[in-house]
PQR file of N, CA, C, O and H, with PARSE charges and radii, in Angstrom:
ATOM      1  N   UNK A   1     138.856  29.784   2.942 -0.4000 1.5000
ATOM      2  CA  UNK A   1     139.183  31.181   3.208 -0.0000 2.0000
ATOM      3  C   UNK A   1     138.951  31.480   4.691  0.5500 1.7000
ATOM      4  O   UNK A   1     138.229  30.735   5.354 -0.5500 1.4000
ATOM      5  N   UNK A   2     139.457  32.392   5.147 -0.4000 1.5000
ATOM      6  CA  UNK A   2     139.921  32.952   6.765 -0.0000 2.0000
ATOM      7  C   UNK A   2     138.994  33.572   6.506  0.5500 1.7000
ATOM      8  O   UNK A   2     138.730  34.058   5.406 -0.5500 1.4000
ATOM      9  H   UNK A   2     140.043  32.997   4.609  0.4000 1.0000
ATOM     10  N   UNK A   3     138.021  33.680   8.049 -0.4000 1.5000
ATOM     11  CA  UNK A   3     136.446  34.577   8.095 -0.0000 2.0000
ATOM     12  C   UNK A   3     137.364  35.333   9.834  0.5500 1.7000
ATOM     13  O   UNK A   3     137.599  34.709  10.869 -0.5500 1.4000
ATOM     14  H   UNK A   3     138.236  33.286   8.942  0.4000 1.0000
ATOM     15  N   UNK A   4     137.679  36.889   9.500 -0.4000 1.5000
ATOM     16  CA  UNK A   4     138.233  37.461  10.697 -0.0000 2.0000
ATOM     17  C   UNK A   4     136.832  37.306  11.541  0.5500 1.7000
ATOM     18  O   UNK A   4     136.827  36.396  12.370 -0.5500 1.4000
ATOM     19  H   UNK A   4     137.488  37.396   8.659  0.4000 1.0000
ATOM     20  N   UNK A   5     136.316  37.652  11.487 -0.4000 1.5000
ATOM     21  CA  UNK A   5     134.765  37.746  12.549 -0.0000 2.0000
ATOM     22  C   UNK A   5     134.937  36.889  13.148  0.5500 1.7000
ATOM     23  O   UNK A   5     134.390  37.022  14.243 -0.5500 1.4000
ATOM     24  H   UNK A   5     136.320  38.391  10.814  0.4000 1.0000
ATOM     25  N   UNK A   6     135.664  35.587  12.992 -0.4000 1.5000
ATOM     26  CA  UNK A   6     135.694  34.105  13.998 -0.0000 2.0000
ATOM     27  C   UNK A   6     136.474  35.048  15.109  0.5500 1.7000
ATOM     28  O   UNK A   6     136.104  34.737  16.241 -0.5500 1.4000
ATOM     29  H   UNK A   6     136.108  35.479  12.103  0.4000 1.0000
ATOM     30  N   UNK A   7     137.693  36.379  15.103 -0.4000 1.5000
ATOM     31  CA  UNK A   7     137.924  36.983  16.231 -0.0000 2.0000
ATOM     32  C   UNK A   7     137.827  37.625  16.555  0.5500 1.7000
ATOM     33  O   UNK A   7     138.633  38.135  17.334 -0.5500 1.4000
ATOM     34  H   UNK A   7     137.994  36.631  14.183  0.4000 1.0000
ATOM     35  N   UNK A   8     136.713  38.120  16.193 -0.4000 1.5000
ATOM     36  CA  UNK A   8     136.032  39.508  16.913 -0.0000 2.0000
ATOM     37  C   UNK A   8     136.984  40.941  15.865  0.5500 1.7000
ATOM     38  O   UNK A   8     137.046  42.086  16.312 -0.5500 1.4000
ATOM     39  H   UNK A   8     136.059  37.705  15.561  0.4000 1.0000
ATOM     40  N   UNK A   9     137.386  40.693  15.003 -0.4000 1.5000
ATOM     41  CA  UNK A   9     137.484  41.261  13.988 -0.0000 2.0000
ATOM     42  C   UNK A   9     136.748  42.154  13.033  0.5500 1.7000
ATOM     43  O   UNK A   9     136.044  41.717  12.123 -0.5500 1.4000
ATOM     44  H   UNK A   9     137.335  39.762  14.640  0.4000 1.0000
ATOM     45  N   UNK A  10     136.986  43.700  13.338 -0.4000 1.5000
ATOM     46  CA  UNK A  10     136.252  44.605  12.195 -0.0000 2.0000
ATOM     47  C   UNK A  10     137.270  44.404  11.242  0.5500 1.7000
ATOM     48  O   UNK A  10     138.380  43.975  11.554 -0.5500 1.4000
ATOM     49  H   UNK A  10     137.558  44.055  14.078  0.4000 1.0000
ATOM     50  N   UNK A  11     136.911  44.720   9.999 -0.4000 1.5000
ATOM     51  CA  UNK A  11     137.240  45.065   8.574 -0.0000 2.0000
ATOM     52  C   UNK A  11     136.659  46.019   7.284  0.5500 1.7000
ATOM     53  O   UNK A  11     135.453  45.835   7.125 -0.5500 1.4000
ATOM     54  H   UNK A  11     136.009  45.068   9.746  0.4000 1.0000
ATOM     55  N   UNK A  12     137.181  46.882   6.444 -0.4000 1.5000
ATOM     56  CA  UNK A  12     136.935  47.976   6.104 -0.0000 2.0000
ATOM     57  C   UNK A  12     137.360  48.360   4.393  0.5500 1.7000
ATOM     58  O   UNK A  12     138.498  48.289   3.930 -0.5500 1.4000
ATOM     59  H   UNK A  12     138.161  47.032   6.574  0.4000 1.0000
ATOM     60  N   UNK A  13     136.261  48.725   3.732 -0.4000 1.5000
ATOM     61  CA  UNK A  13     137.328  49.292   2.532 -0.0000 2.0000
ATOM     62  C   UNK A  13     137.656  50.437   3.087  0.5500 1.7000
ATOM     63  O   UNK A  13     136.936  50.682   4.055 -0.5500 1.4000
ATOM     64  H   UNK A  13     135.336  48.783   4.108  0.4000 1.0000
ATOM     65  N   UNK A  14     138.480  51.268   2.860 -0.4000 1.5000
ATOM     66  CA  UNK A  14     138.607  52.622   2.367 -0.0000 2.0000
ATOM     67  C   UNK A  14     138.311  53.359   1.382  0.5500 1.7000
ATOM     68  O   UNK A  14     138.807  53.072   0.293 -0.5500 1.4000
ATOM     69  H   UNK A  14     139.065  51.069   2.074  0.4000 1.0000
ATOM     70  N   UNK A  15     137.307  54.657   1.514 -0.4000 1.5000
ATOM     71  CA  UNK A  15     136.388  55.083   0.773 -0.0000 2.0000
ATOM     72  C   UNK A  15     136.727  56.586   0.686  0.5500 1.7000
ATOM     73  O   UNK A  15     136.102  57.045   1.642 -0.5500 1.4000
ATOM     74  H   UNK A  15     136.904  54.890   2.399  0.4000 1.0000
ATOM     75  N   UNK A  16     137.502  57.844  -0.049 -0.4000 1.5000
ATOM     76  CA  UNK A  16     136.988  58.889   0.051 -0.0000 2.0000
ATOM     77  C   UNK A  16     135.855  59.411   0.734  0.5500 1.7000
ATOM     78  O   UNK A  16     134.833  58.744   0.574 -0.5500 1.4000
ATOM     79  H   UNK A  16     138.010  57.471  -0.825  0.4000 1.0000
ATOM     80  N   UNK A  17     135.726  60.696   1.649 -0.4000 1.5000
ATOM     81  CA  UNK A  17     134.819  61.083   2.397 -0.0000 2.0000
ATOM     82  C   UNK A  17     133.851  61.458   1.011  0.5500 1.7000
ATOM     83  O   UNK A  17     134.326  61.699  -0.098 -0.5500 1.4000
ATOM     84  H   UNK A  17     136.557  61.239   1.780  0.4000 1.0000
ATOM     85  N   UNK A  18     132.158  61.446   1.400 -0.4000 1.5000
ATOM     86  CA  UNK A  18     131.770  62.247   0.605 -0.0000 2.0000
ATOM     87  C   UNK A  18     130.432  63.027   1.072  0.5500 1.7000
ATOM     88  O   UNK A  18     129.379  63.359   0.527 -0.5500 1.4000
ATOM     89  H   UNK A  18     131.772  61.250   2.302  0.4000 1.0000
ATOM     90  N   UNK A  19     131.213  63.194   2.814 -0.4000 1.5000
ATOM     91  CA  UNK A  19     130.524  64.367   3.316 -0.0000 2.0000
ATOM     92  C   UNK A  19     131.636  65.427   3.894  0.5500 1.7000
ATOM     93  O   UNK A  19     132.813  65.133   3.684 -0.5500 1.4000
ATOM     94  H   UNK A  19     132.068  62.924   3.257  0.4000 1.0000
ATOM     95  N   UNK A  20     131.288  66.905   4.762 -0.4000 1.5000
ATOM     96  CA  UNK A  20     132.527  67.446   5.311 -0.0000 2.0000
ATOM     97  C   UNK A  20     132.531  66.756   6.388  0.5500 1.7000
ATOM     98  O   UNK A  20     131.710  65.940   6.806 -0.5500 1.4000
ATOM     99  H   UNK A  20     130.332  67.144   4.932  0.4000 1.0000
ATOM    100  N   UNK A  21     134.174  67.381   7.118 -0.4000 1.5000
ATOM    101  CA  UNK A  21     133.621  66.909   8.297 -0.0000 2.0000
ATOM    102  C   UNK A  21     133.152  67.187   9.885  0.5500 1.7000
ATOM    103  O   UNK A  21     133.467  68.265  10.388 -0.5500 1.4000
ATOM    104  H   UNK A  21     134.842  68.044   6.778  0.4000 1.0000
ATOM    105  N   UNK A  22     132.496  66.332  10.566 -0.4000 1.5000
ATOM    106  CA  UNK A  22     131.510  67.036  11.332 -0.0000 2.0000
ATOM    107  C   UNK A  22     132.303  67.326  12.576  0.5500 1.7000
ATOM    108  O   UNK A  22     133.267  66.685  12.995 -0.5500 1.4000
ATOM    109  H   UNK A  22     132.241  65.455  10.157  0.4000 1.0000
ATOM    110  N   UNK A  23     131.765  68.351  13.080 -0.4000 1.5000
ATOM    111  CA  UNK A  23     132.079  69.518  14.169 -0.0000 2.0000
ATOM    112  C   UNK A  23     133.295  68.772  15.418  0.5500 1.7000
ATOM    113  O   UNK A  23     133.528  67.563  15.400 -0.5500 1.4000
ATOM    114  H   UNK A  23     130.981  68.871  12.740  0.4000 1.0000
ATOM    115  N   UNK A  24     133.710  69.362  16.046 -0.4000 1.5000
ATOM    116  CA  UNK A  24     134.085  69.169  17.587 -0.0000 2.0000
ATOM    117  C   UNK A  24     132.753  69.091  18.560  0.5500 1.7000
ATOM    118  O   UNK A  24     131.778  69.812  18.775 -0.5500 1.4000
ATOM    119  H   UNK A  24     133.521  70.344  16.061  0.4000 1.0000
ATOM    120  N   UNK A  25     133.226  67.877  19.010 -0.4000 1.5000
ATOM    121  CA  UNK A  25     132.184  67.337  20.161 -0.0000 2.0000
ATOM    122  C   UNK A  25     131.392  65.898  19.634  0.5500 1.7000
ATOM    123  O   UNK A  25     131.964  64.997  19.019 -0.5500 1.4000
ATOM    124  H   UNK A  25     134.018  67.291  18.836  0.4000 1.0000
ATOM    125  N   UNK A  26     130.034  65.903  19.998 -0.4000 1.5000
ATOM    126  CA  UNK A  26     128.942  64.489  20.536 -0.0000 2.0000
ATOM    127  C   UNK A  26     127.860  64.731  19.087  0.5500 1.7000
ATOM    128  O   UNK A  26     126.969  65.573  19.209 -0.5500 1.4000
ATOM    129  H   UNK A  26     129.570  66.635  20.497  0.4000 1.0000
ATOM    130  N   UNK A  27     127.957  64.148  18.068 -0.4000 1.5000
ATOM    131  CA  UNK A  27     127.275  63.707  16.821 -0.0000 2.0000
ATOM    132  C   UNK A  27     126.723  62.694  16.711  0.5500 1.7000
ATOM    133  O   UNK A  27     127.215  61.567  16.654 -0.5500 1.4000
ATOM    134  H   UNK A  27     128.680  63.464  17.968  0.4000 1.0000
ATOM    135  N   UNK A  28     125.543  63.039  16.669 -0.4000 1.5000
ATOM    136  CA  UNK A  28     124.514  61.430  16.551 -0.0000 2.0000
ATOM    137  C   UNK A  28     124.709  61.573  15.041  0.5500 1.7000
ATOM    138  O   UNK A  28     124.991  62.570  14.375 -0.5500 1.4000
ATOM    139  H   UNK A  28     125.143  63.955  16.716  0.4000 1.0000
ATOM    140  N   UNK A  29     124.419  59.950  14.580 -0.4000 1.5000
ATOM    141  CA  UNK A  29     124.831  59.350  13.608 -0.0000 2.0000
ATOM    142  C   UNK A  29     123.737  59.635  12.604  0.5500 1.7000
ATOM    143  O   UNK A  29     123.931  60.045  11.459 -0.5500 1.4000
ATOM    144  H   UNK A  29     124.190  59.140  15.121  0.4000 1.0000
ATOM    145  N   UNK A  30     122.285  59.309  13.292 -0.4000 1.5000
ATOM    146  CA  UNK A  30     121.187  59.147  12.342 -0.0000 2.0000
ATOM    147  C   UNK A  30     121.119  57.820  12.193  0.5500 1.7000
ATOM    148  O   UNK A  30     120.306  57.547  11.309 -0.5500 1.4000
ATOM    149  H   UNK A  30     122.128  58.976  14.222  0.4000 1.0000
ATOM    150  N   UNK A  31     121.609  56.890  12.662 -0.4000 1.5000
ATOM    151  CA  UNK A  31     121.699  55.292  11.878 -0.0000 2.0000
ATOM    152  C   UNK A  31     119.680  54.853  12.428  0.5500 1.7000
ATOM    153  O   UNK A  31     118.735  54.523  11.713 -0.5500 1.4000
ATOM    154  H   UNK A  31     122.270  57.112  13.379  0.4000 1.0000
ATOM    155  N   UNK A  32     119.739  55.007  13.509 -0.4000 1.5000
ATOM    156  CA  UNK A  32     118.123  54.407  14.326 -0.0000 2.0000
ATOM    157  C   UNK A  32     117.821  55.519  15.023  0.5500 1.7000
ATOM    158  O   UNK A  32     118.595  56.086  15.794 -0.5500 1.4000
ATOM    159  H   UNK A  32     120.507  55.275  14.091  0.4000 1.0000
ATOM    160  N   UNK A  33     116.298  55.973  14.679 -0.4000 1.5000
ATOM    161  CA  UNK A  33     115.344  56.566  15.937 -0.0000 2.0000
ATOM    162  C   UNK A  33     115.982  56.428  17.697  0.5500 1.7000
ATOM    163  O   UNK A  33     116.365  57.288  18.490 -0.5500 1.4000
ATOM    164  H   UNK A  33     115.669  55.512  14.052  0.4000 1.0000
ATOM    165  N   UNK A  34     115.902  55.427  17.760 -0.4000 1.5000
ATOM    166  CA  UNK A  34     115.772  54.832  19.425 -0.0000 2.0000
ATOM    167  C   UNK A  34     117.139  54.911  19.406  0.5500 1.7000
ATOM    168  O   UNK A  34     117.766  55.960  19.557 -0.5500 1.4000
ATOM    169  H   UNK A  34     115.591  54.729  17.116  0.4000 1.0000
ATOM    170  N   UNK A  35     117.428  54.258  19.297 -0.4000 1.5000
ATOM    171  CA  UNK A  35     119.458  53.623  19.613 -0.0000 2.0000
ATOM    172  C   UNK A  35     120.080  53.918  18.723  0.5500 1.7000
ATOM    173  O   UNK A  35     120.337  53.150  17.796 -0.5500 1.4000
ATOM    174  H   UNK A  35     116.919  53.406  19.175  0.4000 1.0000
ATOM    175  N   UNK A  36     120.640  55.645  18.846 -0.4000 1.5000
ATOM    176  CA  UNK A  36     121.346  55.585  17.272 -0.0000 2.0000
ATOM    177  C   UNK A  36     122.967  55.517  18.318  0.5500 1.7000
ATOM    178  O   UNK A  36     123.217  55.384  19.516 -0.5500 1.4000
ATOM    179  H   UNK A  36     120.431  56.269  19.599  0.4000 1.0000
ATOM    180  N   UNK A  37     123.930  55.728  16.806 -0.4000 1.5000
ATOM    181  CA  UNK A  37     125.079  55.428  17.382 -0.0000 2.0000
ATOM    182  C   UNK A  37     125.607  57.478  17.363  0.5500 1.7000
ATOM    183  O   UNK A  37     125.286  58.470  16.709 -0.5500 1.4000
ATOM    184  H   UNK A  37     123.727  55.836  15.833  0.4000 1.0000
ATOM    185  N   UNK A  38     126.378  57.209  18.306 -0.4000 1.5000
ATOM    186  CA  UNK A  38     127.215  58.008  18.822 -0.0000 2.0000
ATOM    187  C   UNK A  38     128.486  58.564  18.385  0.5500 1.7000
ATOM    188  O   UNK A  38     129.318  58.064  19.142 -0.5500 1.4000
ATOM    189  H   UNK A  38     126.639  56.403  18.837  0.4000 1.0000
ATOM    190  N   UNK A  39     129.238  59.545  17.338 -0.4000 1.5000
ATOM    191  CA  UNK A  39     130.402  59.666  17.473 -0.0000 2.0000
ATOM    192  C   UNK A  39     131.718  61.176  18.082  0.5500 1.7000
ATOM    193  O   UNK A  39     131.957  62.299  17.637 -0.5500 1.4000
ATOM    194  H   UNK A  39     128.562  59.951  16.723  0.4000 1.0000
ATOM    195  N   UNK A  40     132.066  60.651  18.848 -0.4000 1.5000
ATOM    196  CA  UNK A  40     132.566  62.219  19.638 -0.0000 2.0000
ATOM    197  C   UNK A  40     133.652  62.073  18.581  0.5500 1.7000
ATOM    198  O   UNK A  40     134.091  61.035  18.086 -0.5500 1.4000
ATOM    199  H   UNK A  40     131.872  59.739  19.209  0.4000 1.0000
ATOM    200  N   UNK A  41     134.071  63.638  18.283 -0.4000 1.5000
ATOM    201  CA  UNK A  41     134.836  64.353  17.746 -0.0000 2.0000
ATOM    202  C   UNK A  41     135.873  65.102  18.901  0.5500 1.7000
ATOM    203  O   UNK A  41     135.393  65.820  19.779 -0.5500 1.4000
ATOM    204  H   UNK A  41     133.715  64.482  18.684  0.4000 1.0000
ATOM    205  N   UNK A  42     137.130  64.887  18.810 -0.4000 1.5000
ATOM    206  CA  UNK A  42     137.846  65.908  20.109 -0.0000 2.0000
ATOM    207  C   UNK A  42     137.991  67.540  19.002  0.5500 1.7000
ATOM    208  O   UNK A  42     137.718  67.860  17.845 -0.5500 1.4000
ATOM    209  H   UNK A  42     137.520  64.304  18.097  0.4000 1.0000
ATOM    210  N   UNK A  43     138.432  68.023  19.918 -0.4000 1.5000
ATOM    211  CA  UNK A  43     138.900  69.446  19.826 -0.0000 2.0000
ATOM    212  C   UNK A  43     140.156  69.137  19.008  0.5500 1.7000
ATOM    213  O   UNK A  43     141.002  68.285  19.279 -0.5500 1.4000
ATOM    214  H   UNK A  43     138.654  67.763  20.858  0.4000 1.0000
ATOM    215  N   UNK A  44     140.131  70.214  17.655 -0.4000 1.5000
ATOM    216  CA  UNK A  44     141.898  70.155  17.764 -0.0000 2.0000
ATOM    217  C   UNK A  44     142.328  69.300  16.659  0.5500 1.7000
ATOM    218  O   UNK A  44     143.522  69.087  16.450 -0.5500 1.4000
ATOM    219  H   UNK A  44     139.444  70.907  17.435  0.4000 1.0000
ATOM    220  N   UNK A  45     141.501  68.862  16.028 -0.4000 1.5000
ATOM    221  CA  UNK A  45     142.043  67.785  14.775 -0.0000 2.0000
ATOM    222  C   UNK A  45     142.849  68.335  13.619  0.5500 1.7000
ATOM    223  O   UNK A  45     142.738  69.552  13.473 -0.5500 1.4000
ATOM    224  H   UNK A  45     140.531  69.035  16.198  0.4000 1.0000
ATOM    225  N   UNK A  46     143.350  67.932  13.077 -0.4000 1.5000
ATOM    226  CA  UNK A  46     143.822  68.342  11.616 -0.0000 2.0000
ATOM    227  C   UNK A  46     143.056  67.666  10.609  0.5500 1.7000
ATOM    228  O   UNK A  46     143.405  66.567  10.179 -0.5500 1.4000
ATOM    229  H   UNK A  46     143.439  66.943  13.196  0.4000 1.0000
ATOM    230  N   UNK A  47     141.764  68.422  10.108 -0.4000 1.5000
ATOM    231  CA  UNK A  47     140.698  67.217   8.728 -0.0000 2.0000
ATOM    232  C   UNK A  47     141.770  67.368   7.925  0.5500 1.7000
ATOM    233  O   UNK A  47     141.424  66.537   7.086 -0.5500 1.4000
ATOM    234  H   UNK A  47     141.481  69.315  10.457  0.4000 1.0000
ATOM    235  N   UNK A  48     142.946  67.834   7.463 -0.4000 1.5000
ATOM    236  CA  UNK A  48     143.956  67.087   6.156 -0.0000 2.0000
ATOM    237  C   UNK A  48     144.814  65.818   6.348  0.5500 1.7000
ATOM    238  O   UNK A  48     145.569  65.417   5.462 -0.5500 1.4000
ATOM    239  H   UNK A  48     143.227  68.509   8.145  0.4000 1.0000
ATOM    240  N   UNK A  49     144.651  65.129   7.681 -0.4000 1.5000
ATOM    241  CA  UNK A  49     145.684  64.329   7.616 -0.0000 2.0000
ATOM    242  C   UNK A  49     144.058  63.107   8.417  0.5500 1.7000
ATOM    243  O   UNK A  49     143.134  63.602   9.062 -0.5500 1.4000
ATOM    244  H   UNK A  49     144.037  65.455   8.400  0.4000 1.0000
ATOM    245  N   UNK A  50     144.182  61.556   8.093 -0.4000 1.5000
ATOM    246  CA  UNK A  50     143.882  60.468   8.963 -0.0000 2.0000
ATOM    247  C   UNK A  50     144.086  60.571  10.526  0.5500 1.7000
ATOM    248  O   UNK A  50     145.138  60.693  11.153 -0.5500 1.4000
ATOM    249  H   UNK A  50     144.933  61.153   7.568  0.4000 1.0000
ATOM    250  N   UNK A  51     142.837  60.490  10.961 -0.4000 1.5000
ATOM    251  CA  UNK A  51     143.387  59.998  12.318 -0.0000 2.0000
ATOM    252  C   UNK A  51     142.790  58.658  12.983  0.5500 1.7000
ATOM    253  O   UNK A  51     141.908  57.937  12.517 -0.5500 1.4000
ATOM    254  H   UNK A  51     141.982  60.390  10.452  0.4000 1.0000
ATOM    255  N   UNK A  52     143.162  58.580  13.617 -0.4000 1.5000
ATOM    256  CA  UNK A  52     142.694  57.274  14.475 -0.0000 2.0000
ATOM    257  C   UNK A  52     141.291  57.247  14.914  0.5500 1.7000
ATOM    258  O   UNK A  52     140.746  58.228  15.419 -0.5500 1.4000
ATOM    259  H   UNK A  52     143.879  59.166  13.995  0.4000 1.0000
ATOM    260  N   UNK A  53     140.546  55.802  14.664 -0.4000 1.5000
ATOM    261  CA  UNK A  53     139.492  55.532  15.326 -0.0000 2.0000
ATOM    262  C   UNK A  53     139.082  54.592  16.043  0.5500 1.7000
ATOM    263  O   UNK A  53     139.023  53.503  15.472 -0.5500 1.4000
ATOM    264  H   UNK A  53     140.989  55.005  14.254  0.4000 1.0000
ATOM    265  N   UNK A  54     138.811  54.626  16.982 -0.4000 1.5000
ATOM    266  CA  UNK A  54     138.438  53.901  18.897 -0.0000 2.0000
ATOM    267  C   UNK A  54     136.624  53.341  18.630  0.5500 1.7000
ATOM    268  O   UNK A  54     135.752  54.111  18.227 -0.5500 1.4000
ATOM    269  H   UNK A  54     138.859  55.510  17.445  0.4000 1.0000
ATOM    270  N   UNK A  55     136.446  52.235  18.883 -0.4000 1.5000
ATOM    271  CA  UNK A  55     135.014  51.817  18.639 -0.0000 2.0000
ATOM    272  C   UNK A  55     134.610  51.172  19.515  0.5500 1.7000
ATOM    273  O   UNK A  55     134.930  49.990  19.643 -0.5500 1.4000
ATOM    274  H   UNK A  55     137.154  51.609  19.210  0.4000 1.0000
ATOM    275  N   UNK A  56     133.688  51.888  20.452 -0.4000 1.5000
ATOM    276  CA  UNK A  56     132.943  50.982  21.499 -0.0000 2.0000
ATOM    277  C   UNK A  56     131.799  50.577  21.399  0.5500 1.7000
ATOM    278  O   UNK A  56     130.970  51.233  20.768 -0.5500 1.4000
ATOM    279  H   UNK A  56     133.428  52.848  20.348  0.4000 1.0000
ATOM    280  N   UNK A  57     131.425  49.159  22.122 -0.4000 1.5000
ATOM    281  CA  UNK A  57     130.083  48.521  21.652 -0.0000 2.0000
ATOM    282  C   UNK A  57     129.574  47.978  23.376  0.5500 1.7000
ATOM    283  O   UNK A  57     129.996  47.043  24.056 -0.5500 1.4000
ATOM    284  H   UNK A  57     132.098  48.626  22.634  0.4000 1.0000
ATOM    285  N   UNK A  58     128.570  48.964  23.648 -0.4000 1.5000
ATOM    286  CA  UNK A  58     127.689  48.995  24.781 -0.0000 2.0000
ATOM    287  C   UNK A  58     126.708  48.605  24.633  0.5500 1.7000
ATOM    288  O   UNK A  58     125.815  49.145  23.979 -0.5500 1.4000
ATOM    289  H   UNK A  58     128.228  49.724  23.096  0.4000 1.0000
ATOM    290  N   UNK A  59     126.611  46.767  25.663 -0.4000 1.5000
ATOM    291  CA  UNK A  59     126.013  45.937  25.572 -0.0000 2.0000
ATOM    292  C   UNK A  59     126.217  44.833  24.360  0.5500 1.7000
ATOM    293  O   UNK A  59     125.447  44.360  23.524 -0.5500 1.4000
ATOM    294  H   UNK A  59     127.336  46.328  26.194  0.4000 1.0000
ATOM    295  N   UNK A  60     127.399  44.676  24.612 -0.4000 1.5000
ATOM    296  CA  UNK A  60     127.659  43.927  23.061 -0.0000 2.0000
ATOM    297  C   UNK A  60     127.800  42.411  23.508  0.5500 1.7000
ATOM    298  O   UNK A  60     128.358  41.551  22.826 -0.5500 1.4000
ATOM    299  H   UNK A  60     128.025  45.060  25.291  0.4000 1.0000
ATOM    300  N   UNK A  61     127.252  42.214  24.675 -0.4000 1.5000
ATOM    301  CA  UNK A  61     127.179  40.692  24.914 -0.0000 2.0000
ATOM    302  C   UNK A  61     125.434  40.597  25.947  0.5500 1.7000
ATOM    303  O   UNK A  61     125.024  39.916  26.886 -0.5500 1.4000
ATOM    304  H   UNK A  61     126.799  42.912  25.229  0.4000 1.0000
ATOM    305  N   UNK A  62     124.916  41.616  25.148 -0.4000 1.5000
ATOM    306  CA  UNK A  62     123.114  41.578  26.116 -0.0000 2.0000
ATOM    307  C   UNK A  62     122.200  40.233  24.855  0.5500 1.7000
ATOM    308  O   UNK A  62     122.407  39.077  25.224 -0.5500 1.4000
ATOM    309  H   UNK A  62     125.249  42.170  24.385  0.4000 1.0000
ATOM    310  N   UNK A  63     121.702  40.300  24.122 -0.4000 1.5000
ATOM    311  CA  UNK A  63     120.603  39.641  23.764 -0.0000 2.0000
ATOM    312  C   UNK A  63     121.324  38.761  22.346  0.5500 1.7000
ATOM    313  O   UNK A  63     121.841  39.595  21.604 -0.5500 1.4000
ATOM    314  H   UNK A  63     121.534  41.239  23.822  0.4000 1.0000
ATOM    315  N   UNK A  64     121.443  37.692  21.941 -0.4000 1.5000
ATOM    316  CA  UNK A  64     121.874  36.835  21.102 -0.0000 2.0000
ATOM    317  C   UNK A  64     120.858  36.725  19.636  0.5500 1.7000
ATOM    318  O   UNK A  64     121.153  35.937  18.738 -0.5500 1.4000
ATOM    319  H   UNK A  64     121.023  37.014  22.545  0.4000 1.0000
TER
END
C-alpha cells in the first residue's frame, strides 16, 4: 500500500462540524499551553458553503 506522508502529504476524513463557527479574525486553537496553533478567519465568508484551507508549518524543518 502507498503511504502519502513519503510526500509530504496531508490527508483527511471529512467530518460534519460539531462546533459553530468561529469569528472573523486570529483564533487560538487550544491544542498546547506554550505553542498552540493558530487559525485566522478572513472577513466575509459564507459558513453555508466549504471553503478553502491554506496550512502553514513554522519551523517545520527545526528539531528531528
Amino acid at each position: 500500500m502507498f503511504d502519502p506522508s513519503l510526500l509530504g502529504r496531508l490527508s483527511f476524513t471529512p467530518a460534519d462540524p460539531v462546533k459553530s463557527p468561529l469569528p472573523p479574525g486570529r483564533n487560538r486553537l487550544g491544542i498546547a499551553d506554550e505553542r498552540d496553533a493558530v487559525l485566522y478567519v478572513p472577513s466575509g465568508l459564507d459558513t453555508d458553503r466549504p471553503v478553502p484551507l491554506f496550512v502553514m508549518f513554522h519551523g517545520a524543518g527545526g528539531f528531528p
